[in-house]
C-alpha positions in Angstrom: 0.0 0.0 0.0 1.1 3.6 -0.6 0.4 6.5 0.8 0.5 10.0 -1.0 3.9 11.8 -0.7 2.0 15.0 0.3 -1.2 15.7 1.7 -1.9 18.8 -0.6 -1.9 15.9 -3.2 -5.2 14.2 -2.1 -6.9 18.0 -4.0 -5.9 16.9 -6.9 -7.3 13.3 -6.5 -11.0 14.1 -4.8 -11.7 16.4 -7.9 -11.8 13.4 -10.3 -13.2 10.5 -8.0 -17.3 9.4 -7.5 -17.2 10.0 -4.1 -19.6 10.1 -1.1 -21.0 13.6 -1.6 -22.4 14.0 1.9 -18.2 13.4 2.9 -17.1 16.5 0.9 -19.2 19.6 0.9 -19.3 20.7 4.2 -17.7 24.3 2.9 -19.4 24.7 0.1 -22.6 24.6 2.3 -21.3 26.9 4.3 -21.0 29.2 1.6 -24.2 28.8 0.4 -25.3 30.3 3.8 -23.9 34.2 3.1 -25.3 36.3 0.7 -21.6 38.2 -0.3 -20.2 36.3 -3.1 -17.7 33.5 -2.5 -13.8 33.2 -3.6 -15.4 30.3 -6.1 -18.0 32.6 -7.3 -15.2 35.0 -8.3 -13.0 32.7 -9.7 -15.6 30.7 -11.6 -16.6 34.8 -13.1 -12.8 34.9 -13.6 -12.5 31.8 -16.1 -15.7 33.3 -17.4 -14.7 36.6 -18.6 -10.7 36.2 -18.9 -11.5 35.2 -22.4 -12.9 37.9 -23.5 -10.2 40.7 -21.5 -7.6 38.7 -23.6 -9.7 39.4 -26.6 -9.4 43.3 -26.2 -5.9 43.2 -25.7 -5.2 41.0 -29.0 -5.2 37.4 -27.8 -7.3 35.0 -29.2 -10.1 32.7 -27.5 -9.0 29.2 -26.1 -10.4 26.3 -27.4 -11.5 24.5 -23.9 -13.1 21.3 -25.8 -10.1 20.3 -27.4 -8.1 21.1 -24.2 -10.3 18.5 -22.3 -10.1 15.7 -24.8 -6.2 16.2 -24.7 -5.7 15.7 -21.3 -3.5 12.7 -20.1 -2.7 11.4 -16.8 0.8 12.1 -17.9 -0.1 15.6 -17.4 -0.7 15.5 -14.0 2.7 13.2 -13.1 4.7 15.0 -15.8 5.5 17.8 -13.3 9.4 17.7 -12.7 11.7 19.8 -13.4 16.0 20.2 -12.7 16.6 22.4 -9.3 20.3 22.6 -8.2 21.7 22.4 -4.6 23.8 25.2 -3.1 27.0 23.5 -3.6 26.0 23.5 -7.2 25.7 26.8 -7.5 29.0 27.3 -10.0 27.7 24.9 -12.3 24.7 26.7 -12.3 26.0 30.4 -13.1 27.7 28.6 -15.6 24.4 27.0 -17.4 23.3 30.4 -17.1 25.8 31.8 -19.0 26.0 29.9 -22.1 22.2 29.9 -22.1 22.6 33.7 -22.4 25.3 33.0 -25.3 22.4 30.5 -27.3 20.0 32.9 -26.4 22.0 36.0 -28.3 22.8 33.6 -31.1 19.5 32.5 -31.4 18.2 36.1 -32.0 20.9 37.2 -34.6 18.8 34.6 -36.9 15.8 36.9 -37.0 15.2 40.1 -38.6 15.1 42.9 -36.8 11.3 43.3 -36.1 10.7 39.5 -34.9 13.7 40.5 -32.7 12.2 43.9 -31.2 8.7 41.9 -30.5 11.0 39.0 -29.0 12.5 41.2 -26.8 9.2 42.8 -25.9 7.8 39.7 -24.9 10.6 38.9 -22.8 10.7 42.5 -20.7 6.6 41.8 -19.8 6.8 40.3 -15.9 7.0 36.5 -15.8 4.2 33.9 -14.9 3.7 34.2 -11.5 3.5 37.9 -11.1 -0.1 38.2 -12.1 -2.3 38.1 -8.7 -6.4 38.0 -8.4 -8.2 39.9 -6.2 -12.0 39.4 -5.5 -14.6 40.6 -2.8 -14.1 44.1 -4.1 -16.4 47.4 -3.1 -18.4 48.1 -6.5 -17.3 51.3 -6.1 -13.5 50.9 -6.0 -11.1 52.4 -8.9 -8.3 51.6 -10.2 -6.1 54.3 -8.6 -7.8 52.8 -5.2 -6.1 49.5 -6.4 -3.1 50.7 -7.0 -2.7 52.7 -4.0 -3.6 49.6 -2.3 -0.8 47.5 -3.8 2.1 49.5 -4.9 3.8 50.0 -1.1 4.0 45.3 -1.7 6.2 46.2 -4.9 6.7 47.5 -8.4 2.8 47.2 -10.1 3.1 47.1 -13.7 -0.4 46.8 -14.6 -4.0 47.1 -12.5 -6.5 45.7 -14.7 -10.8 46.1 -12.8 -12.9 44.0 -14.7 -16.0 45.9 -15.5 -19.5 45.1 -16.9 -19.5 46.3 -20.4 -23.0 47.0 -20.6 -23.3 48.9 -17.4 -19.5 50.4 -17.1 -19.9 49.0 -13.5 -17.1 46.9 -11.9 -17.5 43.2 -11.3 -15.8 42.9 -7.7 -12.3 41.7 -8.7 -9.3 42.6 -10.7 -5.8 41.5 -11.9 -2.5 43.2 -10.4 0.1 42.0 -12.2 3.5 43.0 -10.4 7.1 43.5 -11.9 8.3 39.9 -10.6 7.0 36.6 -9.3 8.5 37.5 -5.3 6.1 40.6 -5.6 3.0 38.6 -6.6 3.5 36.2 -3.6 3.9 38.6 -0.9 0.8 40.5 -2.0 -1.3 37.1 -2.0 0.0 36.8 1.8 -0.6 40.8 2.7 -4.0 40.7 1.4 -5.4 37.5 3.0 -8.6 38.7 4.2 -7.6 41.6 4.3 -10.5 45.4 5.0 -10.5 47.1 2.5 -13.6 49.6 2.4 -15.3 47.5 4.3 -15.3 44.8 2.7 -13.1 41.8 3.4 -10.9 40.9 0.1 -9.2 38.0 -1.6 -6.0 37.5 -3.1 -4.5 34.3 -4.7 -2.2 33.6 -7.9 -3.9 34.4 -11.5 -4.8 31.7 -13.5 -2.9 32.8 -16.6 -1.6 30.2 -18.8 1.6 29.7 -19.5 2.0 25.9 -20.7 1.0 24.3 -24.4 -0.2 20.9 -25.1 1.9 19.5 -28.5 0.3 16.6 -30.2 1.6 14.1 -33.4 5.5 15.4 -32.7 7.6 12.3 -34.4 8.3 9.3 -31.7 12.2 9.4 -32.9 12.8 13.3 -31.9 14.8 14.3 -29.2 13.6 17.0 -26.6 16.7 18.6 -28.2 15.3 18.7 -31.5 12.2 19.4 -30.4 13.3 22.6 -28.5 15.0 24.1 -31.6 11.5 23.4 -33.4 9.4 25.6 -30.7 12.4 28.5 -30.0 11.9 29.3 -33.9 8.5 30.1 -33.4 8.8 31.7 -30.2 11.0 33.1 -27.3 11.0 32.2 -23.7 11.1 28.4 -23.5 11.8 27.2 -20.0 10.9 23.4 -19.8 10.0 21.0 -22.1 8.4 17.5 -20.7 8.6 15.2 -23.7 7.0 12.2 -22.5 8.9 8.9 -23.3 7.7 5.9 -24.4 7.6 3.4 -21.4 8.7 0.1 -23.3 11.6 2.2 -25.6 13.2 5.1 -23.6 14.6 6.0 -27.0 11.6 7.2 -28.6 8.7 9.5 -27.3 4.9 9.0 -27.0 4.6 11.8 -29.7 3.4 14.6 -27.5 4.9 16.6 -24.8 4.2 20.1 -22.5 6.1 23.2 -23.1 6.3 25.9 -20.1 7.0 29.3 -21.4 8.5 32.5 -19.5 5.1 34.2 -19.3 1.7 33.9 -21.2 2.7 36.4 -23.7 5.2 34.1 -24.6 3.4 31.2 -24.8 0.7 33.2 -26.8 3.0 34.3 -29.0 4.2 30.7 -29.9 1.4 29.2 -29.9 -0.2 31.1 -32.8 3.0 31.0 -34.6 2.7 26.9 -34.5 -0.7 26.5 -35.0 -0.3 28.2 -38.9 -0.6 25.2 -41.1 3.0 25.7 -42.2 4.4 24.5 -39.3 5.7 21.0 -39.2 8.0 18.8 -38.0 9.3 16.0 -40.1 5.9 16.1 -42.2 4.1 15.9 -39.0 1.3 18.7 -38.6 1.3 18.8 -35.2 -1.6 19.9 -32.3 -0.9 22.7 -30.2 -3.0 24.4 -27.8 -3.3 25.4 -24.0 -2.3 22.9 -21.4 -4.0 23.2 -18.1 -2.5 25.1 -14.9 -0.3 22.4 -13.2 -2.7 21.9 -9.8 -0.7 23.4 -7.3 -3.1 24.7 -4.1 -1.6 27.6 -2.4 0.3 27.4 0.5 -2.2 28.8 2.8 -5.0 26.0 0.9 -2.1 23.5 1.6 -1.7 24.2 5.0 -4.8 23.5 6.0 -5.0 19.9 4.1 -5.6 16.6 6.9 -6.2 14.2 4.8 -4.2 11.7 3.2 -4.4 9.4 -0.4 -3.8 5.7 -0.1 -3.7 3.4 -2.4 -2.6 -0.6 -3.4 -5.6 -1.4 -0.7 -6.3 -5.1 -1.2 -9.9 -5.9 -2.8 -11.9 -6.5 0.6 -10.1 -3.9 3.0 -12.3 -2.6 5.9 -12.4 1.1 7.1 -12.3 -0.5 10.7 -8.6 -2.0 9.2 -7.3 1.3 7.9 -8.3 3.3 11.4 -6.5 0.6 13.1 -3.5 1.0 10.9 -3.2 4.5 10.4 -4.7 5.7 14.3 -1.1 5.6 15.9 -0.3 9.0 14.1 -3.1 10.6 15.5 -7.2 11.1 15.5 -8.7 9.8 12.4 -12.2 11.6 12.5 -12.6 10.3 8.8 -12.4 6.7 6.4 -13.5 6.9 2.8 -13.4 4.3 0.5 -14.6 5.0 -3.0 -17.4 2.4 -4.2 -17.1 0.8 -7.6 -19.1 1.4 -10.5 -22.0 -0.7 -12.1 -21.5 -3.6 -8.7 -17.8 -3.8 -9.2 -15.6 -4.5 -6.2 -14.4 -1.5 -4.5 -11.5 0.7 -6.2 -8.1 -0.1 -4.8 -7.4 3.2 -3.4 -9.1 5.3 -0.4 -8.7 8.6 1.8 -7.8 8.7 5.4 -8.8 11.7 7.5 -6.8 13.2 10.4 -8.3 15.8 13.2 -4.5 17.2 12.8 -2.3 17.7 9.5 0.9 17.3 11.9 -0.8 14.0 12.0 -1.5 13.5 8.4 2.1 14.7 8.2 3.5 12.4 10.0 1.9 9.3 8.2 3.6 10.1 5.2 7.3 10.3 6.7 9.3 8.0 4.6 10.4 5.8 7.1 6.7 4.6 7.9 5.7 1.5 5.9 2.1 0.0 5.9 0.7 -3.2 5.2 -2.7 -5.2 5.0 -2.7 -9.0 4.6 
């Protein structure tokens, strides 16, 4: 049996599993029960209308169907990426550097207007600098928002969604500071935070930032592959090129690419989705990949449950409490029920009173068994 390396990661997991309803809406009842509107209210308003704010400012709409019938499990495990340790950090100034060098020889291939836009692109903040703020007085400005964010950092852009119709604000905004260290300390300062009476929210910006690339040839390297995209577009910071399991020499012809920010990204993304670009023959699909799923770490922080799975076909909730108890309180045992009068699924969730409990289930010396 194994146990999820990371309570946060159980989010993830309950969004995509039948489970007992009754077990997992306690919140959203509560809610339910005030008459301001909710962080989800904003948010889901948010997806709504971010479509058409990128319109005005020259981007096109996202194609949401095709992003839902391209997603993978992959997607969600395909999530690593190279950090370096301390002692490392030599090696790393020194990566840096000839990335720099590529980078200037790169550009000298261009003329010199795909150069200027490149560099434009490139001097707009990164991902991660864009925050949202909801719960706002209908009455707030924009100079009120700025005022209210520039002594966190360097703002360069306060954008107050308004009702087009009615030239009346719709409660929340986008802030988007000069770097990513900005954006996060604003997210903490304004945690329920007064502000004209009114108690706001802050959390990251959903902007996208990563494409989905379909039909790329099963011999090509991520090397190859990378020259391909930085052609069409500047600001390429990770490529996952997902290899095929039963040949690590080849790839499962499709992979995720993380740009610098969602200009970036934008900007590549039309330029590869023209019919003249190919690769080896290969017309390949390109469009937006999902926001990795990655709570905040105020959501995290407040996580107590754990995801376990390799149960055994007849395991008891009575069995699991017995096994996991000696952390701490388990106030909770859920074990998802198969479909059509199938045995239950081999995985289940385990509820602490305490995440220092939760936490300590998942140290990596603990080991767990059932018959």
């Amino acid at each position: 049996m194994a146990v999820g390396d990371h309570p946060s990661h159980v989010v993830g997991i309950e969004e995509h599993v039948d489970l007992d309803e009754d077990n997992y809406i306690e919140e959203e009842e509560e809610e339910e029960m005030s008459d301001e509107p909710s962080e989800e209210d904003d948010r889901m308003e948010e997806r709504k209308t971010r479509d058409e704010d990128y319109n005005e400012h020259g981007k096109e709409e996202e194609d949401d169907e095709e992003e839902d019938n391209l997603k993978s499990d992959d997607e969600q495990h395909a999530n690593g990426k190279a950090a370096f340790s301390e002692d490392e950090g030599g090696a790393h100034n020194g990566v840096e550097s000839i990335e720099e060098d590529e980078d200037k020889a790169n550009l000298s291939k261009f003329d010199d207007e795909e150069r200027k836009k490149r560099a434009e692109l490139l001097a707009l903040p990164p991902h991660g600098s864009e925050v949202f703020i909801g719960g706002l007085p209908r009455d707030v400005t924009e100079d009120d928002l700025r005022n209210l964010c520039e002594p966190i950092g360097e703002v360069n852009e306060v954008r107050l969604m308004k009702d087009k119709d009615t030239g009346e604000n719709k409660g929340y905004a986008f802030i988007t500071y000069k770097t990513k260290e900005f954006g996060q300390d604003a997210i903490e300062e304004f945690r329920n935070k007064e502000f004209k009476g009114r108690t706001i929210r802050c959390s990251l910006s959903q902007a996208k930032h990563r494409l989905f690339m379909g039909n790329i040839p099963k011999s090509w390297s991520e090397q190859e592959l990378r020259r391909a995209i930085e052609e069409n577009g500047p600001g390429v910071e990770n490529i996952e090129l997902l290899k095929d399991p039963q040949n690590s020499s080849r790839n499962r012809g499709f992979a995720f690419i993380e740009f610098y920010n969602n200009a970036c990204a934008d900007y590549a993304r039309q330029n590869m989705s023209t019919p003249k670009f190919k690769l080896d023959g290969n017309t390949p699909t390109v469009s937006w990949a999902d926001p990795k799923s990655s709570p905040d770490p105020a959501a995290a922080a407040q996580v107590k449950a754990l995801y376990v799975k390799n149960l055994p076909e007849n395991t008891t909730t009575e069995q699991l409490k017995e096994l996991f108890r000696r952390h701490g309180e388990v106030t909770k045992i859920v074990l998802p029920p198969g479909k059509g009068g199938q045995n239950k699924k081999e995985f289940g969730f385990i509820h602490y009173a305490e995440r220092s409990s939760a936490l300590k289930a998942i140290k990596g010396t603990e080991k767990y068994e059932i018959d």
